[in-house]
Backbone as a ProteinNet text record, in pm:
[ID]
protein_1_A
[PRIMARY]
XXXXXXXXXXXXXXXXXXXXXXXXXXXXXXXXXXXXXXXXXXXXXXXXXXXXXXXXXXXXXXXXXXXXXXXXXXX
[TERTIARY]
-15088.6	-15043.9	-15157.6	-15275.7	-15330.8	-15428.5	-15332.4	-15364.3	-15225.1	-15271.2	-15200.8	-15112.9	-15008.6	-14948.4	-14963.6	-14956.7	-15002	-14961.9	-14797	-14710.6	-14825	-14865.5	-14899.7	-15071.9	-15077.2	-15278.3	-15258.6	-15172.1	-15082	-15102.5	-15009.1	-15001	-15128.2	-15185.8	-15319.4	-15404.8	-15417.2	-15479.5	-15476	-15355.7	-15304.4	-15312.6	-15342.3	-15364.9	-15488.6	-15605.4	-15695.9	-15742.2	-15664.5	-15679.2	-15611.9	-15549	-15467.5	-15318.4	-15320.1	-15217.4	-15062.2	-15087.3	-14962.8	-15014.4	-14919	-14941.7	-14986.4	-15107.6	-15157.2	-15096	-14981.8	-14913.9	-14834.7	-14830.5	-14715	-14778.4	-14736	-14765	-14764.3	-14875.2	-14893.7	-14735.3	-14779.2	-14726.3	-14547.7	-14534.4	-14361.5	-14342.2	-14409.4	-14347.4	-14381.1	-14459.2	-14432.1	-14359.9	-14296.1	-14153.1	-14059.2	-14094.8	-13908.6	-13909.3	-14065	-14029.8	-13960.2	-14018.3	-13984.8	-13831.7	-13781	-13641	-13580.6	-13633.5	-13557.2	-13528.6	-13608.4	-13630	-13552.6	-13531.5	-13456.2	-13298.9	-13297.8	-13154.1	-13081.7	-13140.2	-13078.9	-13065.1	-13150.9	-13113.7	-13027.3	-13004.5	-12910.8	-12770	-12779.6	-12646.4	-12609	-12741.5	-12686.2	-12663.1	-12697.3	-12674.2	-12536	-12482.7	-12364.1	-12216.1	-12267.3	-12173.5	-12234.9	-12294.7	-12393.5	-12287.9	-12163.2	-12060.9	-12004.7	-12030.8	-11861.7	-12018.5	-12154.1	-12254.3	-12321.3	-12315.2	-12376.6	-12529.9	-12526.8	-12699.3	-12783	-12895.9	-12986.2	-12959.6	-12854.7	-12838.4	-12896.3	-12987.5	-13070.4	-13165.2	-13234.7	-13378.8	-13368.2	-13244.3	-13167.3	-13216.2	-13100.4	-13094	-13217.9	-13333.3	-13451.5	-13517.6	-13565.5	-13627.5	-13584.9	-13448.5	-13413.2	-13431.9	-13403.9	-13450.1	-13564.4	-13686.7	-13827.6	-13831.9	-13768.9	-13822.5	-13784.8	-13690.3	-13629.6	-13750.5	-13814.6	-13884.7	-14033.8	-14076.6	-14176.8	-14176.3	-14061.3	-14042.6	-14095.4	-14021.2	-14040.3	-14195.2	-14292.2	-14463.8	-14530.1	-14530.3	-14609	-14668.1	-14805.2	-14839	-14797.3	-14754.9	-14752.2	-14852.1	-14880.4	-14984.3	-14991.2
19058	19019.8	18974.4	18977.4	18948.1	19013.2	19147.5	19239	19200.1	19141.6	19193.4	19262.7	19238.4	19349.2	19395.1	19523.2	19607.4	19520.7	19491	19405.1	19253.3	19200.2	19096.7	19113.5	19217.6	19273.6	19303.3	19372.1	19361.5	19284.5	19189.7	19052.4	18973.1	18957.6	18877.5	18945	19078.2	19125.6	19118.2	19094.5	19027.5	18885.9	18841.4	18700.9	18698.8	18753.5	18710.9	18781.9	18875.6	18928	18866.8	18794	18658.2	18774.6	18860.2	18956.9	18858.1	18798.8	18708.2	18578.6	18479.8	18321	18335.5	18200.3	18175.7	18083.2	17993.3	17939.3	18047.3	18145	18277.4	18293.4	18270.9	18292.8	18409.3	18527.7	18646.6	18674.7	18650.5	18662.4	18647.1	18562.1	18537.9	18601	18707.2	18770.6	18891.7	18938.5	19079.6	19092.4	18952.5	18920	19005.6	18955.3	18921.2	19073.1	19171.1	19311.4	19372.5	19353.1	19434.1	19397	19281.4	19258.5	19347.7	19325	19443.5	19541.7	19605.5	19724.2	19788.9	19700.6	19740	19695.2	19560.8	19565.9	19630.2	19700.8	19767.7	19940	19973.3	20061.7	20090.4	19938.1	19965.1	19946.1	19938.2	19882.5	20023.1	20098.9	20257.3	20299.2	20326.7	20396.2	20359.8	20274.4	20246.7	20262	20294.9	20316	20431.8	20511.1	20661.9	20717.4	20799.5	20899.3	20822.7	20691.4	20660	20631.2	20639	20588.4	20726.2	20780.9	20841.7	20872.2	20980.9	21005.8	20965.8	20893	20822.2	20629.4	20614.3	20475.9	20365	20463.5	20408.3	20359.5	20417	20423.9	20338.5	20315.6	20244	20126.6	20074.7	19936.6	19891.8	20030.7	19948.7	19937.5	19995.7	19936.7	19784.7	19752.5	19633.6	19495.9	19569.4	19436.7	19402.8	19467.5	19470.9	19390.9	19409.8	19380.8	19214.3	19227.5	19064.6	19009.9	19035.1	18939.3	18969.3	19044	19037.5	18969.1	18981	18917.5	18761.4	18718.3	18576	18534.1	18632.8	18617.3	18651	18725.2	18726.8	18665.8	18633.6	18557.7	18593.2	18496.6	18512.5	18467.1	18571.9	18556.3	18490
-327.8	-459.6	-549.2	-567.3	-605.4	-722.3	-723.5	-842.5	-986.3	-1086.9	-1211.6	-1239.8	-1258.3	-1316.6	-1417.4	-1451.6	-1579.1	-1701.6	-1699.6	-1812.9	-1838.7	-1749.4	-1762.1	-1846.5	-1769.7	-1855.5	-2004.5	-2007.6	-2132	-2197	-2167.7	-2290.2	-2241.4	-2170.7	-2163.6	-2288.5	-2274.4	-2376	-2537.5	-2589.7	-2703.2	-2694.9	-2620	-2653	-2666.5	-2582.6	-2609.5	-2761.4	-2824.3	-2926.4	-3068.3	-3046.7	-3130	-3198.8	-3134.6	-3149	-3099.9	-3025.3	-2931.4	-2937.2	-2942.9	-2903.4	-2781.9	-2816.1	-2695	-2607.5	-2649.2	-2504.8	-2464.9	-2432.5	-2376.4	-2239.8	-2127.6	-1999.6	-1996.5	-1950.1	-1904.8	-1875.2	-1696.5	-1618.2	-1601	-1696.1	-1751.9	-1818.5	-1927.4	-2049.5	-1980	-1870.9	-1793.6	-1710.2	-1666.8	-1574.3	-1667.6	-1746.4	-1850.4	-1964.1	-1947.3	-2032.4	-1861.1	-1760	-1697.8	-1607.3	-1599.3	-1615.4	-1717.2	-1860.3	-1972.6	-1910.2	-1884.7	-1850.2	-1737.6	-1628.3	-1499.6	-1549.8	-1641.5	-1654.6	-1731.4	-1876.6	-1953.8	-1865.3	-1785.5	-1697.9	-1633	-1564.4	-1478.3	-1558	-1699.2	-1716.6	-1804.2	-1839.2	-1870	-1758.6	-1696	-1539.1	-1539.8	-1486.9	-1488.5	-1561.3	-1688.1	-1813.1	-1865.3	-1811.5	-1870.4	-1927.1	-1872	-1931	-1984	-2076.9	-2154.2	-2274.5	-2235.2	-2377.8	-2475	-2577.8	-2628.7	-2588.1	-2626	-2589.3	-2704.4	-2615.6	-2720.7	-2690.9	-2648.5	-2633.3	-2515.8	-2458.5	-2325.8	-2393.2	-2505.8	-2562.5	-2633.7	-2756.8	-2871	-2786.6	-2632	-2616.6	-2547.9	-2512.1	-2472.8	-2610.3	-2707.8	-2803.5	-2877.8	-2885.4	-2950	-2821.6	-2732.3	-2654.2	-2632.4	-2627.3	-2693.4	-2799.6	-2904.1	-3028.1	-3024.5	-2971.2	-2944	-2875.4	-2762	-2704.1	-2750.5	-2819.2	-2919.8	-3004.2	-3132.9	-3229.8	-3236.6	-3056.4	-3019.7	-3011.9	-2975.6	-2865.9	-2929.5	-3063.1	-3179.1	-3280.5	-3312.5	-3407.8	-3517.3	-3595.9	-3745.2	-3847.8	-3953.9	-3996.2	-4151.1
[MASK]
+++++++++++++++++++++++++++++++++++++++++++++++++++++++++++++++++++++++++++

C-alpha cells in the first residue's frame, strides 16, 4: 500500500497548484471521487433498462461537480 492512488496524485497536484484548497486531504477526496464512481455505477447497473441512455455519464458528471464545486479555490 504504499503507492498513491492516481485520485489522490490528482488532487495533491491541485493543491500544490492552488487549483484546490489546501486543507483537502488527498487521500479522502480520491476516497470519495472513487466511491462516486463505483456507486453511481452500481446504481445504473442496477436500474440500466428502466434509465435512458446517457444517464450513467449525466449522474457521473453532476456528482463530480458537487464534490469539486466543494475543493476548489475561489478566486
Amino acid at each position: 500500500m504504499g503507492r498513491t492512488p492516481l485520485f489522490a496524485e490528482i488532487v495533491e497536484d491541485g493543491r500544490r497548484t492552488g487549483e484546490l484548497r489546501e486543507d483537502v486531504i488527498p487521500q479522502q477526496v480520491g476516497n470519495v471521487l472513487r466511491d462516486i464512481y463505483l456507486g453511481t455505477l452500481y446504481r445504473w447497473f442496477r436500474e440500466a433498462e428502466n434509465e435512458p441512455e446517457g444517464r450513467l455519464e449525466q449522474e457521473l458528471m453532476q456528482a463530480s461537480e458537487l464534490l469539486l464545486n466543494g475543493i476548489v479555490t475561489r478566486p
